[in-house]
C-alpha positions as CSV (number, residue, x, y, z in Angstrom):
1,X,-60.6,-45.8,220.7
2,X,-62.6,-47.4,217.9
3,X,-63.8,-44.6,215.1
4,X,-66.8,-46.7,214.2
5,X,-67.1,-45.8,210.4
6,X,-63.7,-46.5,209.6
7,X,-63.7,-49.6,211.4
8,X,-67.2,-50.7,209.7
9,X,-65.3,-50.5,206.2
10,X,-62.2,-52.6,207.2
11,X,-65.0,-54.8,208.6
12,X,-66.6,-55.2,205.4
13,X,-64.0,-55.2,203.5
14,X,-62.7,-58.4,205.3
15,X,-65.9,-60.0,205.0
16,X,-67.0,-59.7,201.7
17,X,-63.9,-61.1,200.2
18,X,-63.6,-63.6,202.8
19,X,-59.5,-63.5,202.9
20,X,-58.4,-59.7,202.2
21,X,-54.7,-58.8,201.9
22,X,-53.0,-57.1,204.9
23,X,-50.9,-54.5,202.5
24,X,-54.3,-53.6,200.8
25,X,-55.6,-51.9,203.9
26,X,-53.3,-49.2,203.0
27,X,-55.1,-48.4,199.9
28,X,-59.0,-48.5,200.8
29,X,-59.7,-45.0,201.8
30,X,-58.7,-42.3,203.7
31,X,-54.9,-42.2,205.5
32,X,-52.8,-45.3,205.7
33,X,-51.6,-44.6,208.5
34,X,-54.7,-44.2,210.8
35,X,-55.9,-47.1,208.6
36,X,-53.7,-49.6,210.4
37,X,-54.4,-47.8,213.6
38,X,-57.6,-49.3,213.2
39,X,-56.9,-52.4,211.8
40,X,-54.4,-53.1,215.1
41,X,-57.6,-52.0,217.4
42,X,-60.2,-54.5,215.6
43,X,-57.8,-57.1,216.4
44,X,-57.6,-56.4,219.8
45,X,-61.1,-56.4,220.1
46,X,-61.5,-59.4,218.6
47,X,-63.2,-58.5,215.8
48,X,-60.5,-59.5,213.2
49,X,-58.0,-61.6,213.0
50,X,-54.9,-61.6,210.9
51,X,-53.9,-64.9,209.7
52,X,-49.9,-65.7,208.7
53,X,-48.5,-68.5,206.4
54,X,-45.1,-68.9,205.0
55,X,-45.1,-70.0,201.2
56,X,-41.9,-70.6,198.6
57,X,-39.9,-68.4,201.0
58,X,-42.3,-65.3,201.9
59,X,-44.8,-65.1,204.4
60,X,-48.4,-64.8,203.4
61,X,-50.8,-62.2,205.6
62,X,-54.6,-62.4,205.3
63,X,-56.9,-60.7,207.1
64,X,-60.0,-62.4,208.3
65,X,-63.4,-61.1,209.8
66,X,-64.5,-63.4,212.9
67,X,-67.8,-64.0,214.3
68,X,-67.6,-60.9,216.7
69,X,-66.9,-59.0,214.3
70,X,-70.2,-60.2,211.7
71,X,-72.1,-59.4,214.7
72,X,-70.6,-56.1,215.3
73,X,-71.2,-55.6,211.7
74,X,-74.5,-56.8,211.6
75,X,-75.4,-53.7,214.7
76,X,-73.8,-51.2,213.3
77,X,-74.6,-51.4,209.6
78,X,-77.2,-53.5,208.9
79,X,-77.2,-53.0,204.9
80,X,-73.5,-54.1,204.5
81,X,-73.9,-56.8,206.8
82,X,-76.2,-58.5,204.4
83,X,-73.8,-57.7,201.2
84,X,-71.2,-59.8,203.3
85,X,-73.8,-62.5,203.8
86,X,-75.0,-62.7,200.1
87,X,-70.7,-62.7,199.4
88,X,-70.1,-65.2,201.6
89,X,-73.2,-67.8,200.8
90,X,-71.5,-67.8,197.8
91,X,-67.8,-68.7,198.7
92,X,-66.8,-72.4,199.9
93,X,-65.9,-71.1,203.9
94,X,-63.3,-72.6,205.2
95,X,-60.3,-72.2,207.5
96,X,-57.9,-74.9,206.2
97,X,-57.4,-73.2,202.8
98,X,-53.9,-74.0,201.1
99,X,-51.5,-70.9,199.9
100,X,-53.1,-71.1,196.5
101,X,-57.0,-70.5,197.2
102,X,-55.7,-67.9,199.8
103,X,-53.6,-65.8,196.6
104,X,-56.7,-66.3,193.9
105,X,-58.9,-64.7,197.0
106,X,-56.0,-62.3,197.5
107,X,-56.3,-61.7,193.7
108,X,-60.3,-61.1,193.6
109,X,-59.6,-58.6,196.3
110,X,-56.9,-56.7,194.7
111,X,-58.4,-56.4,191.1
112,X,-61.8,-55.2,192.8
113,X,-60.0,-52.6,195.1
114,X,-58.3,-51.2,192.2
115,X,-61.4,-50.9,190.0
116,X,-63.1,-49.4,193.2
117,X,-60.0,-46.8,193.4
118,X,-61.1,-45.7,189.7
119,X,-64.5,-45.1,190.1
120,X,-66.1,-48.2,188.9
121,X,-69.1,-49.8,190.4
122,X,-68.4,-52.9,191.9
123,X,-71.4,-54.4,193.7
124,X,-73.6,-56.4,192.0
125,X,-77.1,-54.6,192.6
126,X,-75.8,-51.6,191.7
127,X,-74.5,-52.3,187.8
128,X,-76.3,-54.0,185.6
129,X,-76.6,-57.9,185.3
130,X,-75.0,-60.7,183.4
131,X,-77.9,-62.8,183.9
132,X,-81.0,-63.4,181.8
133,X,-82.6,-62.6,185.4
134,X,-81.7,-59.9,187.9
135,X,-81.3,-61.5,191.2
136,X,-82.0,-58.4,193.3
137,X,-85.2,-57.8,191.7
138,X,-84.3,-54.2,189.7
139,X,-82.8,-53.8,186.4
140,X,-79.9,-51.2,186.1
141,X,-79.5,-50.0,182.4
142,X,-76.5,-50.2,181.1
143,X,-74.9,-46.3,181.5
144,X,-71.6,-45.8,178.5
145,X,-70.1,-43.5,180.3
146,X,-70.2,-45.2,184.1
147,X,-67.4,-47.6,185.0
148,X,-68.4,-51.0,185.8
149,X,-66.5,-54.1,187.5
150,X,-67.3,-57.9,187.4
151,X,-65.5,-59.8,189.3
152,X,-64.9,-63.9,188.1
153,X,-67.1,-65.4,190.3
154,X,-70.3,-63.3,188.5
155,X,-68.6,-63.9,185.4
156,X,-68.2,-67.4,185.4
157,X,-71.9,-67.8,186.6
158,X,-73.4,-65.4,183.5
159,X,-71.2,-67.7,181.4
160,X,-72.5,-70.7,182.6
161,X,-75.9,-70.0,182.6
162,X,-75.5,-68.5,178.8
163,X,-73.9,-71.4,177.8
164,X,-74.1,-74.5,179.9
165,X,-71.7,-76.9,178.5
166,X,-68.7,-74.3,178.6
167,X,-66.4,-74.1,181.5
168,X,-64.6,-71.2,182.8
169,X,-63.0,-72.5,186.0
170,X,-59.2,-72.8,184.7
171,X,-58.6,-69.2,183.7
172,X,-56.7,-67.1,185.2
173,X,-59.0,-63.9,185.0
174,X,-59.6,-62.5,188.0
175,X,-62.2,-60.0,187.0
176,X,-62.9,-57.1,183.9
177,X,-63.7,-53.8,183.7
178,X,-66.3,-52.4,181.3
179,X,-66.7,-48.4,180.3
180,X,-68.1,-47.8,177.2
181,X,-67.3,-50.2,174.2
182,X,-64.1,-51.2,176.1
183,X,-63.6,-53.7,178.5
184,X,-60.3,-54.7,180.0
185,X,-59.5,-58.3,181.2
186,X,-57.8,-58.1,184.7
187,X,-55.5,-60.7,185.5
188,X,-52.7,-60.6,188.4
189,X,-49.5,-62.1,188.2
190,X,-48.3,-61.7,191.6
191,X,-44.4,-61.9,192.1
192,X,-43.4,-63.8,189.3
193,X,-44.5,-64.9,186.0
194,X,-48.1,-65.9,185.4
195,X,-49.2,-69.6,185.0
196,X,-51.0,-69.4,181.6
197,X,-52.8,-71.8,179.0
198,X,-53.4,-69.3,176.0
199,X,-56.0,-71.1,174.3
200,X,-58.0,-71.4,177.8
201,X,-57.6,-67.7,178.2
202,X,-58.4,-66.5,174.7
203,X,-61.6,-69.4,174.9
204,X,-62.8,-67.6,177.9
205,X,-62.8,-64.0,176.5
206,X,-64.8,-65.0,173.4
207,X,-67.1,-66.3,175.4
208,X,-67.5,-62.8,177.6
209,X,-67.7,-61.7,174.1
210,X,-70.6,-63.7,173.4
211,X,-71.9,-63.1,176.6
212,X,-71.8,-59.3,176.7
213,X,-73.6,-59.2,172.8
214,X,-76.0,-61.6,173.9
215,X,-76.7,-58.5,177.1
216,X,-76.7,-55.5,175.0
217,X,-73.0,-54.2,176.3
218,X,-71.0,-53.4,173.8
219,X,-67.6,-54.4,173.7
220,X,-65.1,-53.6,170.6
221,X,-62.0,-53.2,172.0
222,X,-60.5,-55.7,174.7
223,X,-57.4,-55.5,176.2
224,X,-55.8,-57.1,179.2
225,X,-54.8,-55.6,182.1
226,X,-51.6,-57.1,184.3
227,X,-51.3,-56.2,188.1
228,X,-48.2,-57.7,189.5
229,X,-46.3,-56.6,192.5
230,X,-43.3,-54.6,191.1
231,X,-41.6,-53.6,187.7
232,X,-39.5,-56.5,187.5
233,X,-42.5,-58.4,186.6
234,X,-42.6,-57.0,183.6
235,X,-40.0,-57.5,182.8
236,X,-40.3,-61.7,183.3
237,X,-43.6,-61.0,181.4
238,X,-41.9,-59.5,178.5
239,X,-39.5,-62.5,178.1
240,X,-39.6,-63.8,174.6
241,X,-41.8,-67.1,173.6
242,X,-40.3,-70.1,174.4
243,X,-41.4,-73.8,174.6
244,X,-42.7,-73.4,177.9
245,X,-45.1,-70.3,175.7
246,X,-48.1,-72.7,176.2
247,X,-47.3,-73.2,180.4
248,X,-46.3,-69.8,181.1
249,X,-47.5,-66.0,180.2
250,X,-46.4,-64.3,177.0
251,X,-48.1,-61.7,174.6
252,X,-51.0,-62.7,173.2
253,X,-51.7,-60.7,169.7
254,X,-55.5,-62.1,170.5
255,X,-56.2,-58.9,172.5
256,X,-56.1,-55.2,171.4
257,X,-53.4,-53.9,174.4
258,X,-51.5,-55.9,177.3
259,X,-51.5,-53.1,179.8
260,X,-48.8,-53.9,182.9
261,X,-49.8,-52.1,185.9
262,X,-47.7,-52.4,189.6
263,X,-49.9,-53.3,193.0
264,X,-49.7,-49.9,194.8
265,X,-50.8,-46.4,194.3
266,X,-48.8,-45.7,191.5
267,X,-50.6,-48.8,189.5
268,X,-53.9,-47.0,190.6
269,X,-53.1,-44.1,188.9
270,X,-52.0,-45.8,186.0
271,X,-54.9,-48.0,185.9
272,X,-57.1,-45.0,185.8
273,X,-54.9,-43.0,182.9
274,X,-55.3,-46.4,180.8
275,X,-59.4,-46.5,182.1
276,X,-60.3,-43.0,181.7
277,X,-59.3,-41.9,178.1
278,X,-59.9,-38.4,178.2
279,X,-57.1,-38.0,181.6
280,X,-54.6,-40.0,179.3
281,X,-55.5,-37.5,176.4
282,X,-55.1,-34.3,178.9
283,X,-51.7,-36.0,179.8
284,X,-50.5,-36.4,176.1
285,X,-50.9,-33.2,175.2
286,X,-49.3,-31.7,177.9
287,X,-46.4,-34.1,177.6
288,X,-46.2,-33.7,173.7
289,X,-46.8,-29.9,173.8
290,X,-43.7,-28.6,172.9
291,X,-42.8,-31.4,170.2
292,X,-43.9,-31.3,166.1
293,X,-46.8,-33.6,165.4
294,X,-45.5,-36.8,163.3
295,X,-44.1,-35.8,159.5
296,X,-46.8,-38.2,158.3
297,X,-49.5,-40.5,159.6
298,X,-47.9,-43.3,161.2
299,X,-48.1,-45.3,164.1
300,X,-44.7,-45.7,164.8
301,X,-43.8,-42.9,166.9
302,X,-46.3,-40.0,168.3
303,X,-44.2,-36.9,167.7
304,X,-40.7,-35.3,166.7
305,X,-38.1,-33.6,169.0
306,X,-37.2,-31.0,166.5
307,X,-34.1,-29.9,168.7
308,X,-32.9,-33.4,168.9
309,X,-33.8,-34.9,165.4
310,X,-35.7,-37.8,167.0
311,X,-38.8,-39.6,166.9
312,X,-40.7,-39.9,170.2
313,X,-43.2,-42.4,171.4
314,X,-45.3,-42.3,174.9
315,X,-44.8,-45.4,176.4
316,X,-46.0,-45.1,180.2
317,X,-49.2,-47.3,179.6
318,X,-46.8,-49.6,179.8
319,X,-48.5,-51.6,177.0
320,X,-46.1,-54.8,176.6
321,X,-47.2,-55.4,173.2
322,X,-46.6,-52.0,172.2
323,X,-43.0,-52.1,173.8
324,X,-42.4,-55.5,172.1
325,X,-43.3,-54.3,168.8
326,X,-41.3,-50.6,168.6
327,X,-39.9,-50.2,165.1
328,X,-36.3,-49.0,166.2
329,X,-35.6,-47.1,163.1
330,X,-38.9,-45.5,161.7
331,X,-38.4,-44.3,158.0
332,X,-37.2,-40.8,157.4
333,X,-34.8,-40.7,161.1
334,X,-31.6,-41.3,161.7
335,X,-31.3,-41.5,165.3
336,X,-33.1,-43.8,167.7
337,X,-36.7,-43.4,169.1
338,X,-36.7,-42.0,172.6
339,X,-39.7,-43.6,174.9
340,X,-41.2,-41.4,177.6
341,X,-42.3,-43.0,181.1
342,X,-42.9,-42.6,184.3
343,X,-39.6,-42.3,186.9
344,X,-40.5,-45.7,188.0
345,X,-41.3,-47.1,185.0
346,X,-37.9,-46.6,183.4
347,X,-35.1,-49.2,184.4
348,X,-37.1,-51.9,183.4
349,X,-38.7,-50.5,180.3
350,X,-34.9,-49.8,179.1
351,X,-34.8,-53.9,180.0
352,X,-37.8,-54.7,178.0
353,X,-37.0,-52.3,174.9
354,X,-33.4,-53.5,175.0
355,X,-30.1,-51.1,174.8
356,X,-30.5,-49.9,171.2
357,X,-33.6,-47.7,172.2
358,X,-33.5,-44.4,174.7
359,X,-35.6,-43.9,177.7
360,X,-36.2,-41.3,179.3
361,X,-38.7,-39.8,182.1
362,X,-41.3,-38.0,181.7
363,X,-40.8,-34.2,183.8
364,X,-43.1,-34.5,187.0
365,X,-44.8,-30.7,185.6
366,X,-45.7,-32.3,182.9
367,X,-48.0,-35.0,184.5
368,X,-49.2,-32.2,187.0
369,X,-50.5,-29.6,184.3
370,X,-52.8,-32.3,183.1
């Protein structure tokens, strides 16, 4: 048996961003488990289908709504039945689409479901526009201290109608997220190392900078934000530059932070530490509370193990051009810095940081307390 609300969000879900991730399902509200219960039972009724492709040695699974299921949609919520239709008049429908349009879709949906998962507004009427215009016909102020997500597709539009002759197609964003006088550029790597044309990518972001001044959003710090499937992705990511620097990812000293951030639950959470600032500053403290605050203003380590001598820096933001960049013998110690991270975090920090540097986790009270 069908439990119609549950099954009317997996419905939507599907349809508004057209080809949706099997493995996501998992993580769009309430249990995971009863989740897929009803996933299986809108396939049997033919109201979704679940489409498979293998690609470079992995099978791809995307979840697709059919016609049914629009017009089961369409009776039982007529509201998000027409969100799907305004999402999907905008998307080039097909069937026959090749394994990379299925992962950029894939990608739209992930970087929105995560945003969603933090508490930022992600439909378009209900945050406020990019456009000279608004399209739905009311104008939603711009709030500092609400969360909002743009995905590319509205991005790329505002940017085109702002500035005509400049093109936004070939970047590899797949969305940002806005909250005060920060916004944070979403981009997902996937299971390996991201294609990347630095110049195209920093281009782009000056133009959302533009973009945003010309809409009354502030926006002084940017950073990016990197969702790839596991911790070894990092750790490809963190590889030094090379010749291939200008094909292929690598730090770019263009943006404020470079924020690494896994596709599951645990990313989620740290997504919303690096989004919400005053969680991360609840979580410092707790973690730092027994440590001496630095000997002197510095940015090179955040406080002092006074039983151990050392130097100790918080590095579970995971903030690759922070880990890139640690000064390995701060003035005035003479033992290493130790770096504190999550448990999952660890082996392939230690990778990143190299073996001259100590990492350690950071005690699962700690993160509790906060």
């Amino acid at each position: 048996m069908i439990v119609e609300s549950r099954l009317v969000s997996i419905l939507w879900y599907a349809g508004y961003y057209v080809e949706f991730p099997v493995p996501l399902v998992d993580r769009i509200g309430g249990h995971w488990d009863w989740n897929r219960h009803v996933l299986c039972d809108g396939v049997r009724c033919g109201y979704l289908e679940v489409f498979r492709m293998k690609y470079r040695h992995r099978v791809l699974k995307s979840l697709r709504i059919t016609q049914a299921g629009l017009q089961y949609l369409s009776e039982q919520s007529p509201q998000k039945f027409a969100e799907v239709t305004a999402r999907r008049s905008q998307v080039s429908l097909s069937h026959n689409y090749g394994p990379d349009r299925i992962l950029r879709l894939h990608a739209l949906a992930t970087a929105a479901v995560m945003a969603e998962r933090i508490g930022a507004i992600v439909l378009p009427a209900e945050k406020p526009t990019l456009l000279s215009k608004n399209k739905h016909g009311r104008q939603v102020p711009y709030n500092p201290e609400q969360i909002y997500y743009y995905s590319m597709p509205e991005i790329r539009e505002a940017i085109q109608e702002f500035a005509p002759d400049t093109d936004a197609k070939s970047s590899r964003l797949v969305g940002m997220i806005i909250r005060g006088r920060y916004c944070y550029c979403i981009y997902c790597s996937g299971k390996t190392r991201m294609y990347w044309l630095q110049a195209t990518e920093e281009n782009c972001v000056t133009s959302i900078h533009s973009l945003l001044a010309a809409r009354r959003i502030p926006c002084e710090v940017t950073s990016q934000v990197l969702i790839g499937h596991t911790m070894l992705v990092a750790i490809k990511l963190s590889k030094p530059q090379t010749k291939m620097a200008r094909t292929y990812f690598s730090v770019s000293q263009f943006f404020d932070g470079c924020y690494f951030v896994t596709d599951n639950t645990q990313g989620d959470e740290l997504l919303r530490l690096i989004v919400h600032r005053d969680e991360q500053i609840r979580l410092n403290q707790s973690i730092l509370k027994d440590l001496a605050d630095p000997k002197r203003p510095t940015r090179d380590y955040d406080a002092v193990d006074t039983a151990t001598g050392q130097p100790v820096i918080l590095g579970y933001l995971c903030d690759l051009m922070q880990l890139q960049n640690i000064n390995a013998a701060p003035y005035g110690f003479t033992q290493e810095p130790r770096i504190l991270c999550f448990d999952y975090q660890v082996k392939a920090i230690q990778q990143i940081v190299g073996p001259m540097l100590q990492v350690a986790p950071i005690q699962e009270a700690m993160v509790h307390e906060s």
